[in-house]
C-alpha positions in Angstrom: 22.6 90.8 -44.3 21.6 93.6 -42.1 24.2 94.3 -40.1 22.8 96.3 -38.0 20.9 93.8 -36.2 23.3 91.2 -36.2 26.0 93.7 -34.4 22.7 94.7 -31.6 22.4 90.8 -31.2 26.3 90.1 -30.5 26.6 93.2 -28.5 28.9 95.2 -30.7 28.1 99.0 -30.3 26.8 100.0 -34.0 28.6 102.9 -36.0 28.2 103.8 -39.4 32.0 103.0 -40.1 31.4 99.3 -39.0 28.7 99.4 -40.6 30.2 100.3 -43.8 33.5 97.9 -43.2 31.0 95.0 -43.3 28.8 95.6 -46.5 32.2 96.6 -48.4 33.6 92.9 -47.0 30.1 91.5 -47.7 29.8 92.5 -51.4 33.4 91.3 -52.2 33.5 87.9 -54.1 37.2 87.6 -52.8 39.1 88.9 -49.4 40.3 92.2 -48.7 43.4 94.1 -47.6 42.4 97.1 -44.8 44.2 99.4 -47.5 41.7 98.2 -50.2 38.9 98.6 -48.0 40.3 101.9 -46.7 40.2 102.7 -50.7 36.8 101.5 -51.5 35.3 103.6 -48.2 37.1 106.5 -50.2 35.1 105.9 -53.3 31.6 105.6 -51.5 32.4 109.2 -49.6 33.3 107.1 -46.1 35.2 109.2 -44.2 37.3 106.6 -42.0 40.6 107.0 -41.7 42.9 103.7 -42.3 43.6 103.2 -38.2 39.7 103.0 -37.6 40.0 100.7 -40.3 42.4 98.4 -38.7 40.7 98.6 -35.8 37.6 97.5 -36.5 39.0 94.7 -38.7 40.6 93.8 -35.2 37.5 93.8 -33.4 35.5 92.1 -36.0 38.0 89.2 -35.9 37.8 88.7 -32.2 34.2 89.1 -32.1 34.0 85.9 -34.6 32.1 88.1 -37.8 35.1 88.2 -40.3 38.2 86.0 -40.7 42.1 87.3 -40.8 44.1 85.1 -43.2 47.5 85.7 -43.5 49.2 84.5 -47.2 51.8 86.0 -48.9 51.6 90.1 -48.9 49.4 91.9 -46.8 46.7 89.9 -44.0 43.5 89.8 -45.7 39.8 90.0 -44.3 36.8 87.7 -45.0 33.6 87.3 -43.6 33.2 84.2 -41.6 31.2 81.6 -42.7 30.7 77.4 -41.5 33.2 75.3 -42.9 32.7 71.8 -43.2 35.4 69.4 -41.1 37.4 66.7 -41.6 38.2 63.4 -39.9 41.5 62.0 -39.5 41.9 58.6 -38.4 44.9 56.6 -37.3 45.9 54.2 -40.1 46.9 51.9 -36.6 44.5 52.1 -33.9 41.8 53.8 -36.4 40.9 56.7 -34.0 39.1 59.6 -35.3 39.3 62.9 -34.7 37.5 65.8 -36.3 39.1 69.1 -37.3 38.0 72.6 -39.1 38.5 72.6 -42.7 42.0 73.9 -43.5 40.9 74.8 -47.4 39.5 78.5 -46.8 43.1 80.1 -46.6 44.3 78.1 -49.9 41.0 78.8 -51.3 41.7 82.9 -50.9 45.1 82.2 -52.1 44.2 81.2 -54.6 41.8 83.8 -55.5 44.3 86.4 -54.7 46.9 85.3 -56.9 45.1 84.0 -60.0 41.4 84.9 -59.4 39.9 81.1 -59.4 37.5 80.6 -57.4 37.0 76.6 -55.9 33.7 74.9 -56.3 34.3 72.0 -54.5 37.6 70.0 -53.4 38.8 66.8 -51.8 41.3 66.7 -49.0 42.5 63.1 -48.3 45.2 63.2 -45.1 46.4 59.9 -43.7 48.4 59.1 -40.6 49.5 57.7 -37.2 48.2 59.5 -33.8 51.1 60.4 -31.3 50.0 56.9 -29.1 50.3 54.3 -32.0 53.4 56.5 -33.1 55.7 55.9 -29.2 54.4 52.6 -29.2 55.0 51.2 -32.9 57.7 53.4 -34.0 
């Protein structure tokens, strides 16, 4: 992606460090820790310091470009992408109602810890809404 023009087109003030921060996020196949971003910006001759770092992850993340995801160890970083939703629906009174896919943070999990990457999955959830709950249970 060129980043530059999608920062111009969101209103986020370009800088080389962002800049950077994004193509190094970008050309991950998994997420990333500021400290192993701060390390790859090390290798390519990057001089930011680790705060920069963290703050540009922060306003990234606010600004809707990258994704925090918080397992087990350090927060991690991912560019943001559509996810697909799912429907729940009452198992009583059969009303739907659509939410975000909950998969991306188990799918970097997983990544993290064993290196798989998911091609596809299936999430089945059943259950009662709050209303059929008070009034059946």
């Amino acid at each position: 992606m060129i980043w530059e023009n999608y920062l111009k087109e969101n209103g986020i003030r370009i800088t080389a460090g962002r800049i950077s921060i994004l193509n190094i996020i970008e050309a991950s196949d998994k997420g990333l820790s500021a400290e192993s971003i701060y390390t790859e910006c090390k290798k390519q001759k990057n001089n930011l310091n680790l705060s920069t770092i963290y703050r540009t992850l922060e306003l990234l993340e606010d600004k809707n470009v990258i994704k925090k995801i918080n397992i087990d160890g350090p927060a991690i970083f991912v560019l943001k992408k559509e996810n697909h939703k799912h429907i729940l629906q009452c198992d009583v009174c059969h009303k739907s109602v659509e939410i975000p896919c909950p998969m991306e943070e188990i799918e970097e999990a997983i990544k993290a810890k064993v290196g798989f990457s998911l091609t596809k999955h299936k999430l089945e959830l059943n259950g009662i809404c709050d209303k059929c709950k008070k009034e059946n249970w």
